[in-house]
PyMOL Python script that loads the backbone (N, CA, C, O; Angstrom):
from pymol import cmd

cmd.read_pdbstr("""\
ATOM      1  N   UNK A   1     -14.816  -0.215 -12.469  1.00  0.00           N
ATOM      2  CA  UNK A   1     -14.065   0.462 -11.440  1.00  0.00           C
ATOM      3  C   UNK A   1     -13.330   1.649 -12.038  1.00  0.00           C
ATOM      4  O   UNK A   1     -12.763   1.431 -13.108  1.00  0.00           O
ATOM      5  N   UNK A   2     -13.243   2.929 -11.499  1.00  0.00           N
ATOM      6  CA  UNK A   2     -12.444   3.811 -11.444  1.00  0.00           C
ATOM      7  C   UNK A   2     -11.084   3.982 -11.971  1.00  0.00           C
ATOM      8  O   UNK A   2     -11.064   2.754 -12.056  1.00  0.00           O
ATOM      9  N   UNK A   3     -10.265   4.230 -12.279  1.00  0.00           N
ATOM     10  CA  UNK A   3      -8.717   4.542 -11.950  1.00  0.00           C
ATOM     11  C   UNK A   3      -8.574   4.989 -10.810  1.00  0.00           C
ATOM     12  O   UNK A   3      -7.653   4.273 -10.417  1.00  0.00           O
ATOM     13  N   UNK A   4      -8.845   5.748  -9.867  1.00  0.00           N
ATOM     14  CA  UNK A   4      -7.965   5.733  -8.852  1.00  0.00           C
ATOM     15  C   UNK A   4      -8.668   4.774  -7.650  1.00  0.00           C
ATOM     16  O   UNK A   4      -8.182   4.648  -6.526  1.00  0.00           O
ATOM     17  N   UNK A   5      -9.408   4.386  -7.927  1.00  0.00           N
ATOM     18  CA  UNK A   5     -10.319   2.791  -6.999  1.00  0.00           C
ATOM     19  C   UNK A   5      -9.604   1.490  -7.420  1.00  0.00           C
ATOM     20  O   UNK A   5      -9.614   0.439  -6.779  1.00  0.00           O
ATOM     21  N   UNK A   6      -8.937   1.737  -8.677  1.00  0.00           N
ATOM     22  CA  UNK A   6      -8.097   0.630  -8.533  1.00  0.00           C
ATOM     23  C   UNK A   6      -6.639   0.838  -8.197  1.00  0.00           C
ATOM     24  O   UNK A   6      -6.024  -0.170  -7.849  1.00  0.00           O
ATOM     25  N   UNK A   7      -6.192   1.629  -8.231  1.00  0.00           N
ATOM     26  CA  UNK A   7      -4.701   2.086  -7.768  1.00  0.00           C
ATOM     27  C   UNK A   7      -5.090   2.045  -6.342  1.00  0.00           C
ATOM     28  O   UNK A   7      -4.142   1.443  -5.837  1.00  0.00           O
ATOM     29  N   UNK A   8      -6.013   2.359  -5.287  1.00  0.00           N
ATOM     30  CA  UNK A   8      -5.761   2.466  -4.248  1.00  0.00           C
ATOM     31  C   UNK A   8      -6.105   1.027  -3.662  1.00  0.00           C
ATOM     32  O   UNK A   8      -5.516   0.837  -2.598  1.00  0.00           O
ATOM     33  N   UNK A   9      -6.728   0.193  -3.982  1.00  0.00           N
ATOM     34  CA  UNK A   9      -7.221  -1.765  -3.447  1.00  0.00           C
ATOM     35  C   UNK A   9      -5.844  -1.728  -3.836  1.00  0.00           C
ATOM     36  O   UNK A   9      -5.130  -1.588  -2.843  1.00  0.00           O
ATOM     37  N   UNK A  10      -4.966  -1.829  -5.303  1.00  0.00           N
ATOM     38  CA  UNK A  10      -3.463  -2.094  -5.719  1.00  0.00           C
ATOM     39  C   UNK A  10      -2.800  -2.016  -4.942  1.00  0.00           C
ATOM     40  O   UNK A  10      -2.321  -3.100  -4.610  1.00  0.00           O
ATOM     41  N   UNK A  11      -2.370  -0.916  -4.226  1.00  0.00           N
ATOM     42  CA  UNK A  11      -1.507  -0.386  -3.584  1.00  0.00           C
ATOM     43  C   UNK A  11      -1.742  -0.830  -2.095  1.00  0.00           C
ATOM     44  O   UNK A  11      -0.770  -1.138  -1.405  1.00  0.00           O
ATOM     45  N   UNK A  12      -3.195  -0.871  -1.523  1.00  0.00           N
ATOM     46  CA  UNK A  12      -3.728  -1.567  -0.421  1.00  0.00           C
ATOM     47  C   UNK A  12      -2.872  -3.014  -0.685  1.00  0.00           C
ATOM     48  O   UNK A  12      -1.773  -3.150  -0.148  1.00  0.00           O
ATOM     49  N   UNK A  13      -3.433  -4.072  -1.534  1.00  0.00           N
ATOM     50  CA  UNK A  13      -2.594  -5.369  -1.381  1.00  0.00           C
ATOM     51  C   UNK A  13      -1.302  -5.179  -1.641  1.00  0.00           C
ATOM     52  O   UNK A  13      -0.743  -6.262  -1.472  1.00  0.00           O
ATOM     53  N   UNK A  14      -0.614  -4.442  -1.933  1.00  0.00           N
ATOM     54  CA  UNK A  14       0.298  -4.391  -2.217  1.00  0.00           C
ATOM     55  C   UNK A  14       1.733  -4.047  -0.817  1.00  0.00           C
ATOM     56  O   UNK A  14       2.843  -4.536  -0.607  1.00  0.00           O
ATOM     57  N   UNK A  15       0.776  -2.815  -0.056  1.00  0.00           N
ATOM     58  CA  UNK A  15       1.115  -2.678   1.398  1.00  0.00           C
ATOM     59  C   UNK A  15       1.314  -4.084   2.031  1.00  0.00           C
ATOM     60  O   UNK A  15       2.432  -4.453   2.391  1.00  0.00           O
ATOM     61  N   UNK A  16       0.206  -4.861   2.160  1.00  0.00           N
ATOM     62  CA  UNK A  16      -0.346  -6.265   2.874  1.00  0.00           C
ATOM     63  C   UNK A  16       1.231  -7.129   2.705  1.00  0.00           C
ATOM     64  O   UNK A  16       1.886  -7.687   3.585  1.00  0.00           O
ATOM     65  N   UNK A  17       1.615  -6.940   0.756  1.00  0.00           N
ATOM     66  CA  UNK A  17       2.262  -8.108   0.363  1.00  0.00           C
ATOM     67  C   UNK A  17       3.843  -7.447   1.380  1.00  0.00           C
ATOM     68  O   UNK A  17       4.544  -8.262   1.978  1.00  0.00           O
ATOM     69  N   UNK A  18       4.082  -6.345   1.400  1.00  0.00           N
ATOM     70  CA  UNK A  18       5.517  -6.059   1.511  1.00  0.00           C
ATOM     71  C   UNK A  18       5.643  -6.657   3.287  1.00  0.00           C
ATOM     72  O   UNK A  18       6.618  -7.252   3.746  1.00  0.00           O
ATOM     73  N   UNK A  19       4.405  -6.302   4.030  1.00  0.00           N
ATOM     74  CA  UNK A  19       4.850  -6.758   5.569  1.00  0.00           C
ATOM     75  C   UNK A  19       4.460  -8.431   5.448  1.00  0.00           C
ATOM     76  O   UNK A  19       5.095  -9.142   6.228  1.00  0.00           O
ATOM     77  N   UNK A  20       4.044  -8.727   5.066  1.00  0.00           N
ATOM     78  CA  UNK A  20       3.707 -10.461   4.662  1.00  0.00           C
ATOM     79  C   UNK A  20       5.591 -10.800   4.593  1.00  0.00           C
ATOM     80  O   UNK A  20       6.171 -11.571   5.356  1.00  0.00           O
ATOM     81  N   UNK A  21       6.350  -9.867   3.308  1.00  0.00           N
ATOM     82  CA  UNK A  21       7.294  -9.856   3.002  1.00  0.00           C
ATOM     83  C   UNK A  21       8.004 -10.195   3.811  1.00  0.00           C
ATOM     84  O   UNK A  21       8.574 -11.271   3.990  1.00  0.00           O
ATOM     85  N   UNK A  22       8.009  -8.743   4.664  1.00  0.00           N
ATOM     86  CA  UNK A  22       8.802  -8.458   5.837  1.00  0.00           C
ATOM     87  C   UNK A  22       9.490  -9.593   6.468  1.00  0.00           C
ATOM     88  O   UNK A  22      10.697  -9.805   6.353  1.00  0.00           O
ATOM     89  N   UNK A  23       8.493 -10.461   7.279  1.00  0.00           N
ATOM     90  CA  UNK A  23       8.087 -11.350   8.384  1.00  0.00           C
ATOM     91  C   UNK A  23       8.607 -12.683   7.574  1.00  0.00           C
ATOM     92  O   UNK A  23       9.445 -13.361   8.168  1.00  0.00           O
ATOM     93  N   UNK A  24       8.238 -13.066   6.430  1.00  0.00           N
ATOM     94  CA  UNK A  24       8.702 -14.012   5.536  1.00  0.00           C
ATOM     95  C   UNK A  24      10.498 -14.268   5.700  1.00  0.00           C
ATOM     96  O   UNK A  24      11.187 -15.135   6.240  1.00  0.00           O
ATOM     97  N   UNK A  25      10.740 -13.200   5.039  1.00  0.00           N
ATOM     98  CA  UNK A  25      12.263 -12.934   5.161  1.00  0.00           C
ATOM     99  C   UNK A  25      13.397 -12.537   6.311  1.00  0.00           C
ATOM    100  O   UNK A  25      14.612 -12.335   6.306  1.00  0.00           O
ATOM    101  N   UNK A  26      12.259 -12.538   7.368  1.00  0.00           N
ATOM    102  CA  UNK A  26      12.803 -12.184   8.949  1.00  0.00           C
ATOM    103  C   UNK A  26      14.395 -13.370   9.248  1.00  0.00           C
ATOM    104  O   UNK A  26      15.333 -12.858   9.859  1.00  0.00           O
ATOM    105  N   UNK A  27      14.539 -14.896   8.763  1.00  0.00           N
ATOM    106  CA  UNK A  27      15.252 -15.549   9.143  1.00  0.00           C
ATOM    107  C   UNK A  27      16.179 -15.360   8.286  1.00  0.00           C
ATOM    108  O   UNK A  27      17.303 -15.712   8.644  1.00  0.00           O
ATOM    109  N   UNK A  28      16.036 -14.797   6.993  1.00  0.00           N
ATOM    110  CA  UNK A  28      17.495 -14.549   5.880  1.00  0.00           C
ATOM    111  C   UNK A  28      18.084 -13.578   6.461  1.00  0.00           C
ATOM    112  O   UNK A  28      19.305 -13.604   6.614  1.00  0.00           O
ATOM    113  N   UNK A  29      17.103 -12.246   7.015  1.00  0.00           N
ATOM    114  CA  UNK A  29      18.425 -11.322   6.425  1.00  0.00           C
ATOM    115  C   UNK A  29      17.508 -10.347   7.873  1.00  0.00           C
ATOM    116  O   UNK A  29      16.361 -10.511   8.288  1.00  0.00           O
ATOM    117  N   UNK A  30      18.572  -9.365   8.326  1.00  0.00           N
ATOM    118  CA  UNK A  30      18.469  -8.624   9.276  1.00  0.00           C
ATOM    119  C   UNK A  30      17.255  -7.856   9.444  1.00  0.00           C
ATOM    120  O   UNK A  30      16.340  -7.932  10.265  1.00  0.00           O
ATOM    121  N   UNK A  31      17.498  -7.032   8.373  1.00  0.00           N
ATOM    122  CA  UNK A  31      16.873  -6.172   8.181  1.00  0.00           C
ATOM    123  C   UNK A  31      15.136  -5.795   7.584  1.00  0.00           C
ATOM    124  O   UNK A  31      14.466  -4.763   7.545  1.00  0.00           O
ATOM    125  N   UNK A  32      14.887  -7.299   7.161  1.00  0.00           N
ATOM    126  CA  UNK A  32      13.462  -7.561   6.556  1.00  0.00           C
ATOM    127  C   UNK A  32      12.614  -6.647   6.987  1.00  0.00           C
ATOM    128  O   UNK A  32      12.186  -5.726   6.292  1.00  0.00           O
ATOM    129  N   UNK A  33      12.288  -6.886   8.330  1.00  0.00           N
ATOM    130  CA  UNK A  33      11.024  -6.298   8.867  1.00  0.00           C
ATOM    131  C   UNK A  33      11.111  -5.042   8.850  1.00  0.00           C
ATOM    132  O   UNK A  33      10.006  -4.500   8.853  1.00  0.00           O
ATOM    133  N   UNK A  34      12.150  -4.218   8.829  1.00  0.00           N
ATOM    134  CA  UNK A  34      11.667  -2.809   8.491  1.00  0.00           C
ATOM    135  C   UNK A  34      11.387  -2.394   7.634  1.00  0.00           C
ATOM    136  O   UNK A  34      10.581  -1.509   7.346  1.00  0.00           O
ATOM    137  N   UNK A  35      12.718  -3.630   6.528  1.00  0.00           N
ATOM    138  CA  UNK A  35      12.317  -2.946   5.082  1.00  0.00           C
ATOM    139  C   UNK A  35      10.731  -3.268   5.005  1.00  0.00           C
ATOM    140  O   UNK A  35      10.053  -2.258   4.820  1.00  0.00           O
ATOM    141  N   UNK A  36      10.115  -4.304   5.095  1.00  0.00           N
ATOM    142  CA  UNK A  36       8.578  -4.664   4.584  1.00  0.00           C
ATOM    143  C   UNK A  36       7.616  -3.688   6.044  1.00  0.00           C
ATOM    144  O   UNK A  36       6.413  -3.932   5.953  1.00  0.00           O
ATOM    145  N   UNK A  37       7.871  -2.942   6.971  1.00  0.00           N
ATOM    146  CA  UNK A  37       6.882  -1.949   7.738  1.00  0.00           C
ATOM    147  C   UNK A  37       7.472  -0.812   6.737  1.00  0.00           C
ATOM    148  O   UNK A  37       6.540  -0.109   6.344  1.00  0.00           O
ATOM    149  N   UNK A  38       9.118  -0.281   6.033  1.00  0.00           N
ATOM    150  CA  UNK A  38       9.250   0.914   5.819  1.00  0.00           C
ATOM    151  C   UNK A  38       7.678   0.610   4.021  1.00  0.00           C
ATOM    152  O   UNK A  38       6.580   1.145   3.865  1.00  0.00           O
ATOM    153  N   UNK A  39       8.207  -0.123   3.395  1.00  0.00           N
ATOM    154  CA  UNK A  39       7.294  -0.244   2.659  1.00  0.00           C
ATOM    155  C   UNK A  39       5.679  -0.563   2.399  1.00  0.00           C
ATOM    156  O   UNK A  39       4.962  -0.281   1.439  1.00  0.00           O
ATOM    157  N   UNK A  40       5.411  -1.234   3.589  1.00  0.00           N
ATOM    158  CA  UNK A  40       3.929  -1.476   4.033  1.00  0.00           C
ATOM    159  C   UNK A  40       3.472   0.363   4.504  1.00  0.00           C
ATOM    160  O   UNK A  40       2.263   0.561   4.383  1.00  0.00           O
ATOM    161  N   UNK A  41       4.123   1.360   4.892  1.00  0.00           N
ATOM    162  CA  UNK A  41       4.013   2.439   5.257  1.00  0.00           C
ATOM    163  C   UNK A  41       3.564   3.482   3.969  1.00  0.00           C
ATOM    164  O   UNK A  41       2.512   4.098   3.802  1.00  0.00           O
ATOM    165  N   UNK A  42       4.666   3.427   3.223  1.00  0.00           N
ATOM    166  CA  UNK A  42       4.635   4.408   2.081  1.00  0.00           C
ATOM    167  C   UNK A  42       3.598   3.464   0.961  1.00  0.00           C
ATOM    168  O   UNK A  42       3.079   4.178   0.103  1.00  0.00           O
ATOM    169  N   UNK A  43       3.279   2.114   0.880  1.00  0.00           N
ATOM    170  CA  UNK A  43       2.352   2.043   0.026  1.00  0.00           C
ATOM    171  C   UNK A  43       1.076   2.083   0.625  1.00  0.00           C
ATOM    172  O   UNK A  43       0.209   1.506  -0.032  1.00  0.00           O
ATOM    173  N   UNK A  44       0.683   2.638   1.766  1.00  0.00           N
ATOM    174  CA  UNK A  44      -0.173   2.617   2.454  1.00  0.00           C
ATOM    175  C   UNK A  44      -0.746   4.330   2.463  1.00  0.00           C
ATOM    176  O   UNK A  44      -1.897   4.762   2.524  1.00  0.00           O
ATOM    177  N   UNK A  45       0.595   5.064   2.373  1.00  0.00           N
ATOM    178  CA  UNK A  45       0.114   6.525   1.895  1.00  0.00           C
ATOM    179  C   UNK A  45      -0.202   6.863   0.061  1.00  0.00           C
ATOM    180  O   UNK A  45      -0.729   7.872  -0.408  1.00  0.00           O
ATOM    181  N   UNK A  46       0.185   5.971  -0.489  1.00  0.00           N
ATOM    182  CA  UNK A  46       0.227   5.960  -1.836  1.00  0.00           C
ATOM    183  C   UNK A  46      -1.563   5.667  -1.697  1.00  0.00           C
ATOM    184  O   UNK A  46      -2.333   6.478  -2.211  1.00  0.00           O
ATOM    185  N   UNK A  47      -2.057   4.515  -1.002  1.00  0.00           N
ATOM    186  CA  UNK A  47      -3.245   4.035  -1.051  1.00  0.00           C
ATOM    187  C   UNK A  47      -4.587   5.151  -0.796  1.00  0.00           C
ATOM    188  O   UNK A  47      -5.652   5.305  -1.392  1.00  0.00           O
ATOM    189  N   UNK A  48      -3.905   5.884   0.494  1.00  0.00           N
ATOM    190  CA  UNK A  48      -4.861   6.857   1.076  1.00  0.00           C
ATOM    191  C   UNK A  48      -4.651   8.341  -0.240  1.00  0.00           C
ATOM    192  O   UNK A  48      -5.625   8.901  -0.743  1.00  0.00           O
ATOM    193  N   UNK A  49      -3.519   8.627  -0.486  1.00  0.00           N
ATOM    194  CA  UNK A  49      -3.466   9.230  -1.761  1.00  0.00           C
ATOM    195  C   UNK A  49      -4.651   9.151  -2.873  1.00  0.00           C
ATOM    196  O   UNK A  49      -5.588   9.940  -2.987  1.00  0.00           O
ATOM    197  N   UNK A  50      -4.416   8.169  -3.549  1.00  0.00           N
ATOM    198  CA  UNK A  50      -5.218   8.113  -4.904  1.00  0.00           C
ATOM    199  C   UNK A  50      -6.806   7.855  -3.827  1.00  0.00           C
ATOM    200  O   UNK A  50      -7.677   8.552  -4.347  1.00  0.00           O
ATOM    201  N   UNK A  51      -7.326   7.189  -2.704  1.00  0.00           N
ATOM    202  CA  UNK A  51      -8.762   7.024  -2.065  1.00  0.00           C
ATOM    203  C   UNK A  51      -9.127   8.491  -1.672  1.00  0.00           C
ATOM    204  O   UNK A  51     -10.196   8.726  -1.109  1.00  0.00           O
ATOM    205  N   UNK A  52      -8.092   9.629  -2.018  1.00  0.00           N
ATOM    206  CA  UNK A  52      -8.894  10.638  -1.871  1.00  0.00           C
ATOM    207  C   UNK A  52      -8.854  11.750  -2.636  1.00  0.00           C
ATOM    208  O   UNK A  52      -9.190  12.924  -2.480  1.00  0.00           O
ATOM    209  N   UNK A  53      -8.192  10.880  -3.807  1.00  0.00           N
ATOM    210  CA  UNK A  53      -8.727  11.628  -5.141  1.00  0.00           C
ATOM    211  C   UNK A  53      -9.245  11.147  -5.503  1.00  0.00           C
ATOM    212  O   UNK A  53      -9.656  11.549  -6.591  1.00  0.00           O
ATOM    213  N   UNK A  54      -9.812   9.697  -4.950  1.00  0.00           N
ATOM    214  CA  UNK A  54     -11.206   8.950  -5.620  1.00  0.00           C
ATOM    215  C   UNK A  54     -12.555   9.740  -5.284  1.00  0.00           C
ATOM    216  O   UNK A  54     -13.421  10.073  -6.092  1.00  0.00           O
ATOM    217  N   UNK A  55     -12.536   9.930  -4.113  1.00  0.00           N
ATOM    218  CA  UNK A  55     -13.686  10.602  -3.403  1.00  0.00           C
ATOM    219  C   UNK A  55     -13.406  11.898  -3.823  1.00  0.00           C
ATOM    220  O   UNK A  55     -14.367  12.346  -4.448  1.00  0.00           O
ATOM    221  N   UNK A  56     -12.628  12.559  -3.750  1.00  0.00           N
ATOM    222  CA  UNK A  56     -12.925  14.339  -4.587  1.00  0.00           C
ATOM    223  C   UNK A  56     -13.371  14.597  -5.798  1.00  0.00           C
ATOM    224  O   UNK A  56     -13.928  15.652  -6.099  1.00  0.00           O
ATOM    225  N   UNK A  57     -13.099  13.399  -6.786  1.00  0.00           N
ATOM    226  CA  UNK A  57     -13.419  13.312  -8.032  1.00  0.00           C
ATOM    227  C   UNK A  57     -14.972  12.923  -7.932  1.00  0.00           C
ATOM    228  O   UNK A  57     -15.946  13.286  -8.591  1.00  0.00           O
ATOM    229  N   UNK A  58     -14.834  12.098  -6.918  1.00  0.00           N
ATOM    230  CA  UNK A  58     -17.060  11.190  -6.793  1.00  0.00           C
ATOM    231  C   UNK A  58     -17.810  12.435  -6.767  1.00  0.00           C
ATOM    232  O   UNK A  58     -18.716  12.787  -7.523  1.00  0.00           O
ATOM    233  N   UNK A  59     -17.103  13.273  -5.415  1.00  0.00           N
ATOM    234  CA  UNK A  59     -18.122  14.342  -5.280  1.00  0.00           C
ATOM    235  C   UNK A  59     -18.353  15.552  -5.923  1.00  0.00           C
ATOM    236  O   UNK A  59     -19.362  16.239  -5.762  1.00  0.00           O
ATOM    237  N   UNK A  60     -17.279  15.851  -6.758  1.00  0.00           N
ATOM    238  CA  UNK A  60     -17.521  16.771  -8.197  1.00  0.00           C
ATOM    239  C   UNK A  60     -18.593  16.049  -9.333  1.00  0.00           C
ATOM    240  O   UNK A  60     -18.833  16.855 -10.231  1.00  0.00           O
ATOM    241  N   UNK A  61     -19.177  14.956  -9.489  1.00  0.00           N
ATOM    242  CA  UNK A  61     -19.743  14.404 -10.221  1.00  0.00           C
ATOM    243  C   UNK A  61     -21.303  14.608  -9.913  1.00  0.00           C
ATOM    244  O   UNK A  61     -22.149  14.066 -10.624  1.00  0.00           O
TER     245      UNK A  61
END
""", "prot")
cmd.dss("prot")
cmd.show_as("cartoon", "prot")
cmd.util.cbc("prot")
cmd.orient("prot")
């Protein structure tokens, strides 16, 4: 695999884990679910990030 094919699946489960998070922690504390959508969000642009410097890099090859 790549470097940036694996930073972007990474960052993909990684999105998954924070709203999993979210919803988990919904009965502790107020604020969970946004924090785990504000973070399911930005690791989700992190993901589409490096998947399209995966593909700009494929197609220079």
């Amino acid at each position: 695999m790549h470097k940036y094919q694996k930073l972007t699946v990474s960052f993909a489960f990684l999105s998954a884990s924070f709203l999993a998070g979210g919803l988990v922690f919904q009965s502790y504390t107020e604020y969970s679910i946004l924090v785990g959508w504000g973070g399911n969000l930005i690791a989700n642009f992190f993901a589409l990030f490096y998947a399209l410097k995966w593909s700009r890099r494929r197609q220079t090859m």
